[in-house]
C-alpha positions in Angstrom: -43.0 36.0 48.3 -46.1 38.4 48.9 -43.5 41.3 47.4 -42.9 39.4 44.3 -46.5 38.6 44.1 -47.3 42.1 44.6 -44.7 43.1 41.7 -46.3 41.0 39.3 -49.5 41.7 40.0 -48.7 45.7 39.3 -46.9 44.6 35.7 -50.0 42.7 34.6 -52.6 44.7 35.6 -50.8 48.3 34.2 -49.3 47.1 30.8 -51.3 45.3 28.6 -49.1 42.3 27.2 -46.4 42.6 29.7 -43.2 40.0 31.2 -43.7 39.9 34.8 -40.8 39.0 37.5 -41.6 35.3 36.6 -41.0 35.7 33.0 -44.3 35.2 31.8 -46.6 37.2 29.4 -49.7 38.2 29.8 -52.4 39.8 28.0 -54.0 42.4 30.5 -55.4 44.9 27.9 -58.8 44.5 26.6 -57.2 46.3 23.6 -54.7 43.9 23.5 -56.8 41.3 23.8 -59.2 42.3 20.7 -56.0 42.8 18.5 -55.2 39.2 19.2 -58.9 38.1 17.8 -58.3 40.3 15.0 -54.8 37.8 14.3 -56.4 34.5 15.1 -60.6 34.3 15.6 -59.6 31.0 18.2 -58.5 33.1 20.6 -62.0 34.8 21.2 -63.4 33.8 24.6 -66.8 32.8 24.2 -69.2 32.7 27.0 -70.2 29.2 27.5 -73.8 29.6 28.9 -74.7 31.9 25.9 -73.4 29.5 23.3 -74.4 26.4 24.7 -78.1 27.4 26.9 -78.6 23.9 27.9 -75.3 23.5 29.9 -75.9 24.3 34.0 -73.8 26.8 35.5 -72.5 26.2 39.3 -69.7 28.7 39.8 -68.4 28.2 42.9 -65.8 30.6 43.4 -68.6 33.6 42.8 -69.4 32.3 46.3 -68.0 31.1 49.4 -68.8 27.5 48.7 -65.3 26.6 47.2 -62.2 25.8 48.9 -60.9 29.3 49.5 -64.4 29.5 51.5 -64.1 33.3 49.6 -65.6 35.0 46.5 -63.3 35.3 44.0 -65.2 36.0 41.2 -67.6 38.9 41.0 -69.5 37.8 38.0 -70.9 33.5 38.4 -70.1 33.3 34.7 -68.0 31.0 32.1 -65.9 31.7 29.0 -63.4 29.3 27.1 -61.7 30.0 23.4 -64.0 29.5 20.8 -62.3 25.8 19.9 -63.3 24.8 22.9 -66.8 25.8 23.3 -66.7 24.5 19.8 -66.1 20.6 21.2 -68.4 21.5 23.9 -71.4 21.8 21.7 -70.9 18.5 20.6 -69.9 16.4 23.8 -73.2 18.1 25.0 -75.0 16.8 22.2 -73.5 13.5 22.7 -74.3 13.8 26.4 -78.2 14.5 25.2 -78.9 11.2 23.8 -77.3 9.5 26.9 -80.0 11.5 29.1 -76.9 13.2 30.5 -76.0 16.9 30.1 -73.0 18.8 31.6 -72.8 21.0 34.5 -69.8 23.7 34.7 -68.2 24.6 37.5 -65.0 26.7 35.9 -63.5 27.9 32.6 -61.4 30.4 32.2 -59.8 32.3 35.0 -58.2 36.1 35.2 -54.3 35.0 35.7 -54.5 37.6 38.8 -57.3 35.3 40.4 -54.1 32.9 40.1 -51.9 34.7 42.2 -54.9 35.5 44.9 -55.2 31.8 45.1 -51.7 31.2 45.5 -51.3 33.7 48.3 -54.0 32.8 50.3 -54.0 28.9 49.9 -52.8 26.9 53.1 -52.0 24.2 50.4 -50.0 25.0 47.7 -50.3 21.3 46.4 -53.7 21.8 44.5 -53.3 25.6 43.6 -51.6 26.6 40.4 -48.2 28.6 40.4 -48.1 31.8 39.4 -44.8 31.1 38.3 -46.0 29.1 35.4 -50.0 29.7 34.6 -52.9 28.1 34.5 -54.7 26.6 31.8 -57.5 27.9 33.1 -55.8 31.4 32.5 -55.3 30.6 28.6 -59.0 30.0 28.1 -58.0 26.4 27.9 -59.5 24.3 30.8 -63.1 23.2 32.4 -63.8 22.2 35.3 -67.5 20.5 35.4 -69.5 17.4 36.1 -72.6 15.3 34.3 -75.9 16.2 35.5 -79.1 13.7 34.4 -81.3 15.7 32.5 -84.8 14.1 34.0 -83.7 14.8 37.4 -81.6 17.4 36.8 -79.1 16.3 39.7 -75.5 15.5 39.7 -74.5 12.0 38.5 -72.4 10.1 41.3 -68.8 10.8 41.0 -66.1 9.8 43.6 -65.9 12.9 45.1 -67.4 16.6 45.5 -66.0 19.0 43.2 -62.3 20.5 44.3 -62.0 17.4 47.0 -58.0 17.1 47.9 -59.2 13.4 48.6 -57.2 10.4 46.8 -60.7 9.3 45.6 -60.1 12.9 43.3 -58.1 10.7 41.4 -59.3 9.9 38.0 -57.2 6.4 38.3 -58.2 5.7 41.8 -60.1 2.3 41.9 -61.2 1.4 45.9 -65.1 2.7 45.2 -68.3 1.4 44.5 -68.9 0.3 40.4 -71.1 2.7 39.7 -69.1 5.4 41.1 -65.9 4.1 38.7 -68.6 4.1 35.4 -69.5 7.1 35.8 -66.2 8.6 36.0 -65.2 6.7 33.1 -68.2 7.6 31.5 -67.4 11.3 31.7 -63.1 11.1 31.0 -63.7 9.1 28.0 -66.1 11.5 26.0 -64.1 13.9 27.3 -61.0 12.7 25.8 -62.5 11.5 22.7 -63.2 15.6 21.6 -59.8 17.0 22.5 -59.2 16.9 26.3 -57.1 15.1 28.7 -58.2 14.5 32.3 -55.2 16.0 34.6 -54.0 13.4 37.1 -55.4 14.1 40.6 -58.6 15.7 39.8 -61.4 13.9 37.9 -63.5 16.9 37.3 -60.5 18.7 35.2 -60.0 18.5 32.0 -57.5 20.4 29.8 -58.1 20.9 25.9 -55.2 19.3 23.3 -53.3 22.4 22.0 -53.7 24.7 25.1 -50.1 25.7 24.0 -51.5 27.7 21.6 -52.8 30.5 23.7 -51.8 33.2 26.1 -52.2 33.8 29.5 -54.9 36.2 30.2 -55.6 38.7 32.8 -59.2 39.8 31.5 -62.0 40.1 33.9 -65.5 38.8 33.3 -66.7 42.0 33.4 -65.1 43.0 30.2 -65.9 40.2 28.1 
């Protein structure tokens, strides 16, 4: 396994929209990358903090507070395609006159932060295969909470952020009321502007069309 991951790693990072041993493509080029803008403006990753300055960054996997209990990003910063940041601005609108606002934890991931995770996971149950993507690598997923915008805190939800609990469950129903409205609070805005809640973590959401765009192997630091 860590040969093949090895392999592919080397295809993606030294050819810029290249088939690895999975089969996958990958955009790795930053050249490659700007030609694709040039075809389709979607396909821009947009920084999510600069677009949207009322939205609260916590991204934990620029630290050692995540479930890898590593860094493995060397920039704390968030990016999406521009459709998504799009239906961001107006959830967070929508969130304002709730006296709710979001908090962002991850967007769009480097498809070699993938495979890291995939090697070095004891549990390969809540990791994504490198053998199939992310949606996170297409630009095409969040993974964030509601903060309240007088205290600035969290909002209750079921469990921390990247819990392997059942509680992670957006369906699960043994907890407290309050707990459940929130929850339901947060999927159902979020499904009503383009997403879908995936089916054992609450805090992930994947945009409608995700189809649409390529895995990416660009990292933060040249966006």
């Amino acid at each position: 396994m860590k040969l093949i991951l090895s392999l592919l790693f080397f295809c993606i990072t030294t050819l810029g929209h290249a088939q690895n041993p999975y089969g996958l493509e990958v955009i790795s080029n930053y050249n490659a990358y700007k030609k694709s803008i040039i075809q389709n403006p979607d396909n821009e990753l947009i920084e999510i903090k600069k677009a949207i300055p009322s939205v609260v960054l916590d991204i934990r996997y620029a630290t050692t507070n995540n479930f890898m209990h590593q860094i493995m990003y060397k920039q704390a910063r968030a990016f999406a395609r521009k459709p998504v940041v799009e239906k961001l601005k107006v959830i967070q609108a929508r969130l304002k006159k709730d006296g709710y606002g979001l908090k962002i934890f991850d967007g769009y991931r480097p498809y070699a932060v993938t495979v890291s995770f995939y090697e070095k996971a004891t549990d390969k149950a809540f990791v994504a295969n490198p053998n199939k993507g992310s949606k996170h690598n297409r630009g095409c997923a969040l993974d964030l909470t509601l903060i309240d915008l007088k205290t600035g805190k969290d909002i209750p939800m079921p469990t921390p952020y990247d819990s392997f609990e059942d509680a992670a469950s957006p369906t699960y129903a043994n907890l407290p009321a309050n707990i459940i409205k929130n929850r339901d609070y947060l999927i159902k805005i979020m499904h009503d502007n383009g997403f879908k809640v995936v089916n054992n973590e609450w805090w992930h959401f994947d945009f409608n069309g995700w189809q649409n765009y390529s895995l990416m192997d660009i990292p933060f630091g040249a966006l």
